[in-house]
N, C-alpha and C positions, 0 to 999 in steps of 0.2 A: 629175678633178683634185682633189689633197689642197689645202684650205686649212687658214690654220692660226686660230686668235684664241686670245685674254687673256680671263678671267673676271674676275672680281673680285667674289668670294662670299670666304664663310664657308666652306660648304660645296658641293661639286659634287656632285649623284645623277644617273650614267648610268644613263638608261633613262628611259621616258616614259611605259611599262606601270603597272599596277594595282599592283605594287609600288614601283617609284621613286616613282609621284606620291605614292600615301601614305604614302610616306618622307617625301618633300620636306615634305607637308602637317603631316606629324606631328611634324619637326623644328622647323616654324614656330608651330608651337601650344604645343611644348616649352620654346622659346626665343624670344620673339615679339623681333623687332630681326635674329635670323639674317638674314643674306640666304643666302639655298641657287637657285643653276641646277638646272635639270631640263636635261639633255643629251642627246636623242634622234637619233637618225641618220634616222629616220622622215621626212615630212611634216608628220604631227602624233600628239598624244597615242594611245597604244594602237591602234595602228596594225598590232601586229605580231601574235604569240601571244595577248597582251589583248584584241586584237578578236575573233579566232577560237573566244572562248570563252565561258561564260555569266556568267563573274567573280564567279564563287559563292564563296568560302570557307568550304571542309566542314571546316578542320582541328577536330580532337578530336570532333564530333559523335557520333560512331559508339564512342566508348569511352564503359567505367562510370564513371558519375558519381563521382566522387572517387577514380577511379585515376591513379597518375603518369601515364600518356597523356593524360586527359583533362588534366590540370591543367598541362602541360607541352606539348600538343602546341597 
């Protein structure tokens, strides 16, 4: 059964994974007073692909030091 609700943020981040939340987090740090929902369909945070995984972030590692990959990816 679809419900439906009313937020009343600032901003809404669907998802509840490793990206949303340190979206949500990093909105609130950027903006302190934001109010931001985290919106998950889950049970709870990282629940989904975010649990399944070691929630490393490799981006750029593996490029040369001061090539546009590294300093872009």
């Amino acid at each position: 059964m679809m419900t439906h609700a009313a937020y009343d943020c600032d901003v809404l981040v669907i998802g509840g994974g490793i990206v949303g939340l340190s979206t949500a987090y990093a909105l609130t740090r950027a903006a302190p007073g934001t109010r931001v929902t985290v919106l998950e369909k889950e049970r709870g945070p990282a629940r989904h692909q975010t649990g399944r995984n070691s929630g490393v972030i490799h981006s750029g590692i593996y490029y040369r030091p001061g090539s546009l990959k590294a300093r872009y990816a």
